[in-house]
C-alpha positions in Angstrom: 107.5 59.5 91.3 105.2 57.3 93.6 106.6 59.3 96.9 106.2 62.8 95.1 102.6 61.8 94.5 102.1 60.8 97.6 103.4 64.6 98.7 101.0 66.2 96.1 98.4 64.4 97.7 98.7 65.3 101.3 98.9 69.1 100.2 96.4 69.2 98.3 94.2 69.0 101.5 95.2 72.1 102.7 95.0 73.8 99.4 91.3 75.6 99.5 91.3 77.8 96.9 91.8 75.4 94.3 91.8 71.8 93.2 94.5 69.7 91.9 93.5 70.3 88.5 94.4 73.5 88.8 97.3 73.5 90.6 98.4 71.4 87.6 97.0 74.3 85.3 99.4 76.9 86.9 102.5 75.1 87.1 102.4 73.8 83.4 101.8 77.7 82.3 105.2 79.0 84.8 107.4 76.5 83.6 106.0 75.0 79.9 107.6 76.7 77.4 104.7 75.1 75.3 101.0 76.7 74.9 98.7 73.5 75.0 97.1 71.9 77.9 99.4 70.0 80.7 99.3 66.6 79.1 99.9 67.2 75.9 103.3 69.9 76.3 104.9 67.2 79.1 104.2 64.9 75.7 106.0 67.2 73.7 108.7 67.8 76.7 109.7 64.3 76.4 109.6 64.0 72.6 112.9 65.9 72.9 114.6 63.2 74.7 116.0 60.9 73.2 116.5 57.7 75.2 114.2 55.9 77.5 117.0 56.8 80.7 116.5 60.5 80.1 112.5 60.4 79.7 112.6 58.5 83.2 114.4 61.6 84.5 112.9 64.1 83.2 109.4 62.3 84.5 110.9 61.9 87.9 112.3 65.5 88.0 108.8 66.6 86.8 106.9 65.1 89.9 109.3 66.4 92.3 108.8 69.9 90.5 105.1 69.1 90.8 105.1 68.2 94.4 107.6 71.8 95.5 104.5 73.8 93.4 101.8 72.2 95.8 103.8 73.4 98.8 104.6 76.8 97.3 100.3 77.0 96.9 99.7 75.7 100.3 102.5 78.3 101.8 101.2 81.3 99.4 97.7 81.0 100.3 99.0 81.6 104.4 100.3 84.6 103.0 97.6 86.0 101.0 95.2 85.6 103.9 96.9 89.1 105.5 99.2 90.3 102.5 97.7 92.9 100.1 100.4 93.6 98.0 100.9 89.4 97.4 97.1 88.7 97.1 95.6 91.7 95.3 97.0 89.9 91.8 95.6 87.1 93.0 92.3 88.7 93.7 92.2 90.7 90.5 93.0 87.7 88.2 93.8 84.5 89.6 94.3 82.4 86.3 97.6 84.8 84.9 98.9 85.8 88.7 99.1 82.3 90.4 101.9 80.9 87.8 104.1 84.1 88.2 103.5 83.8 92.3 104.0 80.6 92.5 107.8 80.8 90.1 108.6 84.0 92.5 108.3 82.2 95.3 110.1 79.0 94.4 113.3 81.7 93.4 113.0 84.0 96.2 110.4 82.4 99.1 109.6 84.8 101.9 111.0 87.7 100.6 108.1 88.3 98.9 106.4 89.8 101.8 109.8 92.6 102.3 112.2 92.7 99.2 111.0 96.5 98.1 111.6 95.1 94.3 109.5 92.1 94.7 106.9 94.4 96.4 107.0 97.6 93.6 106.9 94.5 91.1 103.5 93.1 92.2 102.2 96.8 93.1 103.0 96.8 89.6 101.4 93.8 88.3 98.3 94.9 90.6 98.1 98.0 88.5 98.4 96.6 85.0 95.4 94.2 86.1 93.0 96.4 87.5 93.7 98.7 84.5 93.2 95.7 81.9 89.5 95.1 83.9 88.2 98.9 81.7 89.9 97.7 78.6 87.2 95.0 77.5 89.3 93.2 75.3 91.0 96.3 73.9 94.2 95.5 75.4 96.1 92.1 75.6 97.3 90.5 79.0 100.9 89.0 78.6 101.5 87.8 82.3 101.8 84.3 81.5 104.1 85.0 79.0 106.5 86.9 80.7 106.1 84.6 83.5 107.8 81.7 80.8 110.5 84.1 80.3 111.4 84.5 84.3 114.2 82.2 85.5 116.8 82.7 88.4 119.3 83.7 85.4 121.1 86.9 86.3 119.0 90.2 85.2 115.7 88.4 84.6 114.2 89.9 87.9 115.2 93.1 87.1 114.0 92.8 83.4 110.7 91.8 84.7 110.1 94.6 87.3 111.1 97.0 84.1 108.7 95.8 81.7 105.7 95.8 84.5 106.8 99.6 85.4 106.6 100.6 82.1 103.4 98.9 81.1 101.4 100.6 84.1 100.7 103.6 81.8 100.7 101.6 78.5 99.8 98.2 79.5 101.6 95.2 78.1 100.8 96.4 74.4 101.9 99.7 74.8 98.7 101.2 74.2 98.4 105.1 74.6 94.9 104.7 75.5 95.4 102.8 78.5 94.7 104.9 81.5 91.7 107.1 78.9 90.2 103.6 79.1 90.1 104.0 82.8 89.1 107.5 82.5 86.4 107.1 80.4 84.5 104.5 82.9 84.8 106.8 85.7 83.6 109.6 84.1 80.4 107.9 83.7 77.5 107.0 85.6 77.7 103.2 85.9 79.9 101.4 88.2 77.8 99.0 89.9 80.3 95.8 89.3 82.7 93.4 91.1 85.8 95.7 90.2 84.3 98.9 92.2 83.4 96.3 94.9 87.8 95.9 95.1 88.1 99.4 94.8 85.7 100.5 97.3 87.6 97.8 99.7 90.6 99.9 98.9 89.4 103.3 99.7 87.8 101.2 103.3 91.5 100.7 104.2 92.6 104.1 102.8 90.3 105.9 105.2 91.4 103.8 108.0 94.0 105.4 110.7 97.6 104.5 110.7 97.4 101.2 113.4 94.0 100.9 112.7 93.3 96.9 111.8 92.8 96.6 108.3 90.0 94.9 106.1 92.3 91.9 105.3 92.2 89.9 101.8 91.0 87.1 104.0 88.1 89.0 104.9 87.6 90.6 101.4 87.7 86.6 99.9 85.9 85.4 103.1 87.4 82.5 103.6 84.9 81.1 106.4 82.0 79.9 105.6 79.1 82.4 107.0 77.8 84.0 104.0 76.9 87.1 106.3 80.6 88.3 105.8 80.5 88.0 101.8 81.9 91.3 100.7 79.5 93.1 98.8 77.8 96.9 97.4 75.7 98.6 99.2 73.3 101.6 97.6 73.6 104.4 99.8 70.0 105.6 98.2 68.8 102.3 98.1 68.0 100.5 94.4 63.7 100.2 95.4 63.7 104.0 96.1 60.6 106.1 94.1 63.2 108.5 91.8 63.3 110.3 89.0 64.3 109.0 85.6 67.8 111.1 85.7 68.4 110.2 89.2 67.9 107.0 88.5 70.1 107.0 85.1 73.1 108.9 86.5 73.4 108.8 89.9 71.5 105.2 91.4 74.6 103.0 90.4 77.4 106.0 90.6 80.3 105.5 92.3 79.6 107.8 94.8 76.4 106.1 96.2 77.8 102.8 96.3 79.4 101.6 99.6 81.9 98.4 100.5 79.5 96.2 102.9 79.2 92.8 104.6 76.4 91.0 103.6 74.4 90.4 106.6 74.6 94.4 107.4 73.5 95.2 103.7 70.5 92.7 104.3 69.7 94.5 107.2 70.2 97.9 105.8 67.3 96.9 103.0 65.5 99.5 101.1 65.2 102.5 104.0 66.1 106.0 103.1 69.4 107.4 103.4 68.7 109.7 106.0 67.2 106.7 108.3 70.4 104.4 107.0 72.9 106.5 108.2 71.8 105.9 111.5 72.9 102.7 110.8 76.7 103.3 109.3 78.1 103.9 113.1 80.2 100.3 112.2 83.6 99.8 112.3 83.9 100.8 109.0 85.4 104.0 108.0 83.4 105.1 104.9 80.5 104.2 106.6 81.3 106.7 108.8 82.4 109.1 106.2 79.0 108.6 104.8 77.3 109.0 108.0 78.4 112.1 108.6 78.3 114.2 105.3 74.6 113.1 105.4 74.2 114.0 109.3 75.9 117.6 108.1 74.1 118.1 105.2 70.4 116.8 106.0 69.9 114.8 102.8 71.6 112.7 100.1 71.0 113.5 96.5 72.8 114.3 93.3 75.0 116.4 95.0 76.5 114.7 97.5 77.4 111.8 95.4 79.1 114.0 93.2 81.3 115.4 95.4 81.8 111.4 97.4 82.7 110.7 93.7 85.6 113.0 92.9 87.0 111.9 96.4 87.3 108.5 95.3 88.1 109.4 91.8 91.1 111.1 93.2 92.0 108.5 95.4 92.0 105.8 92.4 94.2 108.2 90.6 96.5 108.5 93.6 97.2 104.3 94.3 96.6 103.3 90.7 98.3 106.0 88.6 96.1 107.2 86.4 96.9 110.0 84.7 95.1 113.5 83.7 92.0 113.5 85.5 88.4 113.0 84.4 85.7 115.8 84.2 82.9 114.9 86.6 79.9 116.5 85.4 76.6 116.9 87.1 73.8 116.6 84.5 71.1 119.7 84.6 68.9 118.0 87.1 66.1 119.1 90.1 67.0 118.7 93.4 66.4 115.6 94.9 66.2 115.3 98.1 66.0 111.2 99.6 
C-alpha cells in the first residue's frame, strides 16, 4: 500500500488538469458499483469481506488499482493535448467522460487513438454530450452508469458502442425530442455561450485544408499559461455598436456574427466596425478568412449576411453531429442595416 502511494504521489505531479481528489472521484465512479462518495463505498466494499486477510487484500489491491488510474490520467492527458476524437468528451463534460476514459484505457491502452470501434464509440459519446448541453435538464446523462457496467467480459465493448449509437438520436432516455431540442436552439437568435465557442472551434478546423495544421484541443483548453491564447467569441458587429432594437434582439448574439477567436486578437479587435475589422481577419484562421471575404465582396455586414453565415454552420452542425430534419432560419421583417 505504502509503495503504491508513493506511485500516486509522483504522478500526481504531472497530472495538470486535476487534483488528487479528483482523480480519486473518477476512479471510484468507473469501478464502484456503489453511488456514494469514495470513502464511504470502499466502506461498504469491505463490509462484504469477511475476514481481516481478505480486507487486507482487497485494500492492497485497491491502491495498486489506485496507483494504474494515476498513470492512465497522466498518459491520457498526452493524448488529449492533439487527439480530438479522445478529448472532445473530455472537453464537453469532464466529470461523466474521464471515468469511461480512464476504464477504456486500462482494457485496451493505445488503441484508443486507431481501433475504428473505440473511435465511432467516443464520436459517439461526443455526440450524445453536446446534444444533452440543449436539453436543460430535459434529458438524463447515464455515462457513469454504463461506464459501471463496462468490464473486459466478452461482448461488453460491443454492447457499449450499441447503446451510444442508438442514443445519438434519442439520447440515453430514448427521448424523441432529442435532436428538436437541438433544433429549436438554433433556430433562434441567441447563441452567445461556451457550447457555440466548441462548435465554432469545429467549423475553424472544418474550413481548414486537408494537411492544413489543425486548432488542437491543446490550444482550444490552452494549456500554457498566456491568457492571450484563451479561446474565446468574437462579435463580428461588435456588442458596443449604435443598432437597432431588432438588430440588436436577433441578430447581435446569432450564430452567424459570432466568430472562434484568441483572446489577445479579440482585445485588439475591440469595438470597430465590421467593415474596418475585416481588415484585420487576414490570420491564420480560416473563418476569419471566410469572414473577411463575404464582407470584402459584399461591402457591408448586416442581417443578411449573418443569415446566410448562419445556415452554413447550421448545416455543418447537422453534417458532424447528426441532427436530423433541419431547422427553418427565418429572417424577421427588418430595415437594412448596413454596419
Amino acid at each position: 500500500v505504502e509503495r503504491s502511494f508513493g506511485e500516486i504521489y509522483r504522478l500526481i505531479e504531472r497530472i495538470s488538469l486535476m487534483n488528487e481528489d479528483t482523480v480519486l472521484g473518477h476512479h471510484d465512479r468507473a469501478y464502484s458499483q456503489h453511488w456514494d462518495t469514495p470513502l464511504e463505498n470502499i466502506k461498504r466494499h469491505l463490509s462484504s469481506s469477511d475476514s481481516g486477510e481478505a480486507r487486507v487484500n482487497e485494500i492492497t489491491d485497491y491502491a495498486k488499482a489506485l496507483a494504474a488510474t494515476f498513470q492512465h490520467v497522466v498518459d491520457l492527458e498526452k493524448i488529449i493535448q492533439h487527439d480530438e476524437v479522445v478529448a472532445d468528451p473530455i472537453i464537453l463534460d469532464a466529470s461523466n467522460s474521464w471515468p469511461l476514459l480512464i476504464k477504456l484505457y486500462r482494457h485496451h491502452g493505445e488503441t484508443l487513438r486507431s481501433a475504428p470501434p473505440l473511435r465511432e464509440l467516443l464520436r459517439n459519446v461526443e455526440i450524445v454530450l453536446l446534444k444533452l448541453r440543449f436539453q436543460h435538464g430535459r434529458s438524463s446523462n447515464d455515462l457513469i452508469g454504463l461506464t459501471k457496467q463496462l468490464d473486459d467480459s466478452p461482448g461488453k465493448l460491443e454492447e457499449l458502442c450499441q447503446r451510444m449509437s442508438r442514443s445519438v438520436s434519442q439520447g440515453f432516455r430514448w427521448r424523441g425530442d432529442f435532436d428538436q431540442k437541438v433544433e429549436s436552439a438554433l433556430d433562434g437568435d441567441y447563441h452567445y455561450d461556451p457550447t457555440y465557442r466548441y462548435i465554432l472551434w469545429k467549423y475553424e478546423n472544418n474550413l481548414r485544408q486537408s494537411g492544413d495544421t489543425q486548432v488542437l484541443p491543446m490550444e482550444y483548453i490552452n494549456s500554457v499559461e498566456n491568457r492571450r491564447m484563451d479561446s474565446t467569441i468574437e462579435h463580428i458587429a461588435p456588442q458596443n455598436g449604435d443598432y437597432p432594437e431588432e438588430f440588436r434582439k436577433h441578430w447581435l448574439n446569432n450564430l452567424g456574427n459570432l466568430l472562434f477567436m484568441p483572446r489577445g486578437l479579440n482585445s485588439s479587435l475591440s469595438d470597430q466596425p465590421p467593415v474596418e475589422k475585416a481588415k484585420r481577419l487576414d490570420t491564420s484562421y480560416a473563418s476569419h478568412r471566410e469572414v473577411r471575404r463575404i464582407i470584402e465582396i459584399e461591402g457591408r455586414w448586416s442581417d443578411s449576411q449573418i443569415a446566410a453565415r448562419k445556415a452554413d454552420l447550421v448545416k455543418f452542425m447537422q453534417a458532424r453531429w447528426k441532427i436530423q430534419r433541419s431547422p427553418e432560419i427565418t429572417i424577421p421583417n427588418l430595415p437594412p442595416v448596413t454596419l
